[in-house]
LOGU-706443 format. One record per residue: residue number from 0; residue in one letter; chain; x, y, z of N, C-alpha, C in turn. Coordinates in steps of 0.2 Angstrom, whole numbers, plus 5000, padded with zeros to 4 digits. Layout:
<nodes>
NODE num residu chaine  n.X  n.Y  n.Z ca.X ca.Y ca.Z  c.X  c.Y  c.Z
NODE NUM      a      A    X    Y    Z    X    Y    Z    X    Y    Z
...
</nodes>
This chain:
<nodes>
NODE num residu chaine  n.X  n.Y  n.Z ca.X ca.Y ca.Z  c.X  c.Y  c.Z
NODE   0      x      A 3933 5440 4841 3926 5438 4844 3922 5444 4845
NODE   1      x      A 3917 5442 4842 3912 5451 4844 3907 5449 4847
NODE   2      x      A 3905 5455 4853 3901 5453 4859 3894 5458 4857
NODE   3      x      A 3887 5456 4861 3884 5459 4859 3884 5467 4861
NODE   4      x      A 3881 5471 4856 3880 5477 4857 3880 5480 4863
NODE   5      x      A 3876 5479 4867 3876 5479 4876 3884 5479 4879
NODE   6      x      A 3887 5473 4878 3895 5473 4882 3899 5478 4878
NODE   7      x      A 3903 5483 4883 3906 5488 4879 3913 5487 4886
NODE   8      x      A 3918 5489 4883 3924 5488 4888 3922 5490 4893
NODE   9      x      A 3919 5499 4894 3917 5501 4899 3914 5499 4904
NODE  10      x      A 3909 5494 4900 3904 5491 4906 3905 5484 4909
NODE  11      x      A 3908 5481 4904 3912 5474 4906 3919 5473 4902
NODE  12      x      A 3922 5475 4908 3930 5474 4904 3929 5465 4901
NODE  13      x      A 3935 5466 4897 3937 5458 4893 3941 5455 4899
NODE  14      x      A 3944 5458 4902 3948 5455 4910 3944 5453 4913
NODE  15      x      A 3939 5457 4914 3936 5452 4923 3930 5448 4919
NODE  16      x      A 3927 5447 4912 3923 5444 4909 3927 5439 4910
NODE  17      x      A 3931 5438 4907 3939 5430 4907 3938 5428 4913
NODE  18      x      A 3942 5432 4919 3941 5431 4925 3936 5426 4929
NODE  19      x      A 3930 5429 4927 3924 5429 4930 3924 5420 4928
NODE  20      x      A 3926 5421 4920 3921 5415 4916 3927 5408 4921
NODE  21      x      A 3932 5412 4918 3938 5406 4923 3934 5402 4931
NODE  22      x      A 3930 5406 4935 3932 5406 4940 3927 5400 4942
NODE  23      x      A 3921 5404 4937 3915 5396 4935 3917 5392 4931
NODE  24      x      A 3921 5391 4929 3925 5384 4926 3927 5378 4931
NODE  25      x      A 3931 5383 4934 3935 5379 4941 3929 5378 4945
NODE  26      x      A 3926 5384 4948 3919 5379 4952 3915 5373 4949
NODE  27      x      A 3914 5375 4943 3909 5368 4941 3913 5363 4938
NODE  28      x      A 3921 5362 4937 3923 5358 4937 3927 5353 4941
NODE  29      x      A 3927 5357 4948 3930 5352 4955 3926 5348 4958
NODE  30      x      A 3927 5343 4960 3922 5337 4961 3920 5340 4971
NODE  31      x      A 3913 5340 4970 3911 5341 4976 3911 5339 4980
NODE  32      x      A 3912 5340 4990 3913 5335 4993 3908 5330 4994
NODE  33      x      A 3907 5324 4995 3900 5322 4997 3899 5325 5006
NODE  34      x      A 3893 5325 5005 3891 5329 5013 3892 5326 5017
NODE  35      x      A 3892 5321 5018 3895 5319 5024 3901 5319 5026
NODE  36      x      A 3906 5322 5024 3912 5325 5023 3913 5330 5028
NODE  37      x      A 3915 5331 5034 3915 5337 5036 3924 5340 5038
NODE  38      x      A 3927 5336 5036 3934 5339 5035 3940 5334 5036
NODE  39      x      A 3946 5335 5032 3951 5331 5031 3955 5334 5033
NODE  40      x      A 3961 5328 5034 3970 5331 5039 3975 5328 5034
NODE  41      x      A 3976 5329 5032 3981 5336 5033 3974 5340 5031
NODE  42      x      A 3974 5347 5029 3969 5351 5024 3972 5351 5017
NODE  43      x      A 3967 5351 5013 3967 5351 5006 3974 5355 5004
NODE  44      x      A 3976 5355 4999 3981 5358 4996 3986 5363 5000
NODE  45      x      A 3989 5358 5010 3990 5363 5012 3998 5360 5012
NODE  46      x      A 4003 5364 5014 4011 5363 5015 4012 5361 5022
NODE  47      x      A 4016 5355 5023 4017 5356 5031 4024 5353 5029
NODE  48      x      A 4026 5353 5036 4034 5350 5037 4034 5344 5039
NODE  49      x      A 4029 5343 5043 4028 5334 5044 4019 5334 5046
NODE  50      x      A 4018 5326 5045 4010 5327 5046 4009 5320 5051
NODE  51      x      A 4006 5322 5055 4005 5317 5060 4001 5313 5059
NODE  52      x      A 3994 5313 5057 3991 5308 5054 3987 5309 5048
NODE  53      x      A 3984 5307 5043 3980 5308 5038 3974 5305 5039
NODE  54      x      A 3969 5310 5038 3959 5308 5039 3954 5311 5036
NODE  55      x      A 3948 5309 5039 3943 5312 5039 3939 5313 5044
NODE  56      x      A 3935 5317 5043 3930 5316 5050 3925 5319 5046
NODE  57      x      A 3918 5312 5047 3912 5313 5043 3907 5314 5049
NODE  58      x      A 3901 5314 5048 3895 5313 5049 3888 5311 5043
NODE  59      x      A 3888 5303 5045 3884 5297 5040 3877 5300 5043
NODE  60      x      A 3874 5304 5047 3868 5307 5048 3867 5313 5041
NODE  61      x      A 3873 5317 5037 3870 5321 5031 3871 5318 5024
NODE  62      x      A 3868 5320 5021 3865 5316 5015 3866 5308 5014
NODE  63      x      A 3865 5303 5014 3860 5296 5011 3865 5293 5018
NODE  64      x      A 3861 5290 5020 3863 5285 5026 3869 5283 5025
NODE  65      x      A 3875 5282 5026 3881 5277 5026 3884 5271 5032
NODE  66      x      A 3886 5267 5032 3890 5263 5035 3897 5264 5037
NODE  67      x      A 3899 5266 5042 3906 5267 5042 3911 5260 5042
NODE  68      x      A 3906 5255 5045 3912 5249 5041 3914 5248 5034
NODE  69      x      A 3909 5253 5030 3910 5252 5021 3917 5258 5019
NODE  70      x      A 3923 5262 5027 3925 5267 5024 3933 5262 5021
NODE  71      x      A 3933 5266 5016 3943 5265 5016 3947 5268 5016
NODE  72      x      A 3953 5270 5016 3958 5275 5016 3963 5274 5011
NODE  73      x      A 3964 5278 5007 3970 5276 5002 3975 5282 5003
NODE  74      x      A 3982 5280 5005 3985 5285 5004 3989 5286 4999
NODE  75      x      A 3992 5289 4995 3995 5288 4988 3996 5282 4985
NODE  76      x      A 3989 5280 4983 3984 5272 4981 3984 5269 4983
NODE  77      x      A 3989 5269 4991 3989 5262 4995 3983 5260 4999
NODE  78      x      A 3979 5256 5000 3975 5257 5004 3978 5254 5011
NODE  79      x      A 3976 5261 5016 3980 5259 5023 3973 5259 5028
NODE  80      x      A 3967 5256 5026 3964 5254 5031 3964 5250 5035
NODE  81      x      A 3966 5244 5036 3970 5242 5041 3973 5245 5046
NODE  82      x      A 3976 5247 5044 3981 5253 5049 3979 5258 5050
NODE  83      x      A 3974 5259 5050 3970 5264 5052 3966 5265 5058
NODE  84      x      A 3967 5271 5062 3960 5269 5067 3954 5272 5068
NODE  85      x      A 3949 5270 5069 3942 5272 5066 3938 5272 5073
NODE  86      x      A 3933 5278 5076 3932 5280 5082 3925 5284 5080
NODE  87      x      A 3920 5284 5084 3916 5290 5084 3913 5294 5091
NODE  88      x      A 3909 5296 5089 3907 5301 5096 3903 5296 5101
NODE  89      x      A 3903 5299 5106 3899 5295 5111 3891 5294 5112
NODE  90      x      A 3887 5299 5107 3882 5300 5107 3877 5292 5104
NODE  91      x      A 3872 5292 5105 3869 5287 5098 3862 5287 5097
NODE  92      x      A 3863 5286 5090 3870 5283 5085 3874 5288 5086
NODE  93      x      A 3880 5287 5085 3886 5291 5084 3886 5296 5078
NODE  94      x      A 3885 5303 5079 3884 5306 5073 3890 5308 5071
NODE  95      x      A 3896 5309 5072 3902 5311 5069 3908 5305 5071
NODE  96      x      A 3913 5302 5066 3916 5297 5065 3923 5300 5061
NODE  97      x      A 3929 5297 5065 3934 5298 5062 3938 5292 5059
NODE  98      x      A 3942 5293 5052 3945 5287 5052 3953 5292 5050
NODE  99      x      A 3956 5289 5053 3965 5292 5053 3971 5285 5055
NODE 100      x      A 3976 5288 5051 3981 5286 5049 3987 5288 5049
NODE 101      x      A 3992 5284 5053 3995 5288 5056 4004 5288 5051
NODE 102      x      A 4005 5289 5048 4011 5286 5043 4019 5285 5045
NODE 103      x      A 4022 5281 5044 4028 5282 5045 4034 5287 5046
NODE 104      x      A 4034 5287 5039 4035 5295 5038 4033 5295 5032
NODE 105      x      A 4031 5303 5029 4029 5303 5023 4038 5309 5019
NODE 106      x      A 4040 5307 5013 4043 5311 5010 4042 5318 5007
NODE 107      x      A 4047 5323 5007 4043 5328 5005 4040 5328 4997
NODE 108      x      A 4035 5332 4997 4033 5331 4989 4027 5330 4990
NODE 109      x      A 4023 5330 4985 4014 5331 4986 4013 5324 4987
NODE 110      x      A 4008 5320 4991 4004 5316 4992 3998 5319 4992
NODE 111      x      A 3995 5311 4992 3988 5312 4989 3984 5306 4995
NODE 112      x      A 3977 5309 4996 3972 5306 4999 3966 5305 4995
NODE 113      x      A 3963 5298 4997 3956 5296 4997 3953 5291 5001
NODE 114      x      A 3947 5294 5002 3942 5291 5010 3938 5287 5001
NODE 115      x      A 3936 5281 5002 3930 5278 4998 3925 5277 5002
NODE 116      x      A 3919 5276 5003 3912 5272 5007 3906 5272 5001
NODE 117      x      A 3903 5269 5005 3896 5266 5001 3891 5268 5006
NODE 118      x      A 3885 5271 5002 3880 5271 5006 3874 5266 5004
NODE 119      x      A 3868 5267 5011 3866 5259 5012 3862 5261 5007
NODE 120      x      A 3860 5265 5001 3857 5262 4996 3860 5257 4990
NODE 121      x      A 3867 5259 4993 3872 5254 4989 3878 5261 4983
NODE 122      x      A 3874 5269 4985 3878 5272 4981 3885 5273 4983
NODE 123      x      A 3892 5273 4977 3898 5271 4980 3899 5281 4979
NODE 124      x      A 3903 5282 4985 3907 5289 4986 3914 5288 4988
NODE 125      x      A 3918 5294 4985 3924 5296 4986 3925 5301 4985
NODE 126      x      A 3932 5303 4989 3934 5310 4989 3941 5309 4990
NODE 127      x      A 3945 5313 4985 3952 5314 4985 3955 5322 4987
NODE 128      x      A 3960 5322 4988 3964 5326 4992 3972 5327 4991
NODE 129      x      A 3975 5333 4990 3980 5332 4992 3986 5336 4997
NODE 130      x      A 3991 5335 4998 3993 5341 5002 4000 5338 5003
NODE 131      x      A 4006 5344 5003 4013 5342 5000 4017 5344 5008
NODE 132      x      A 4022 5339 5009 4027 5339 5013 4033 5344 5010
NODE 133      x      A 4034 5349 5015 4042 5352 5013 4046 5350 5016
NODE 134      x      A 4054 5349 5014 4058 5349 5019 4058 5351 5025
NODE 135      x      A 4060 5351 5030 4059 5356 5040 4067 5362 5038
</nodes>
């Protein structure tokens, strides 16, 4: 591969050129949150020993107006909406909204999360997650 007369190792190493280039791949290739997202439980990609419930907590006030009757929760594909409990703030409208689930027990080993919703111009969103159970 030969680079233009300007890159010379001295001024851009072939290392952190790779690096660099990797690092925008992985950024522009992870699916974004939608903004009204403002945090999931367990946390992304985190390890726990046991997890008490699995969620979200949004705010349908940023970006395109939503319904929170339109959310679902899937937890390793199951949809446990139903068994879910879904609550928001006292304010109103209520600007922040959780919907959480509380599991039986989960085994160890990575599981997976998604919250679906729809907002009211009818655009469909989701966001997936995961975070892995270790033995205690």
């Amino acid at each position: 591969m030969s680079f233009p007369k300007f890159i010379t190792k001295e001024k851009f190493p072939i290392q952190q050129i790779s690096a660099t280039l990797l690092s925008f791949l992985l950024i522009a290739s992870a699916k974004p949150r939608p903004p009204q997202i403002l945090e999931v439980f367990p946390a992304e990609e985190s390890t726990q020993t046991s997890v008490e419930f699995v969620g979200v907590m949004l705010n349908f006030q940023l970006g395109e107006n939503s319904a929170p009757t339109s959310m679902q929760l899937f937890v390793n594909e199951v949809d446990v909406t139903k068994e879910s409990r879904m609550g928001g703030t006292r304010d109103s409208p209520s600007s922040n909204y959780v919907i959480r689930y509380t599991p039986s027990s989960l085994q160890p080993g990575i599981h997976n999360a998604e919250l679906r919703f729809q907002t009211e111009v009818g655009t469909k969103q989701s966001y997936s997650w995961s975070f892995s159970i270790k033995s205690p």
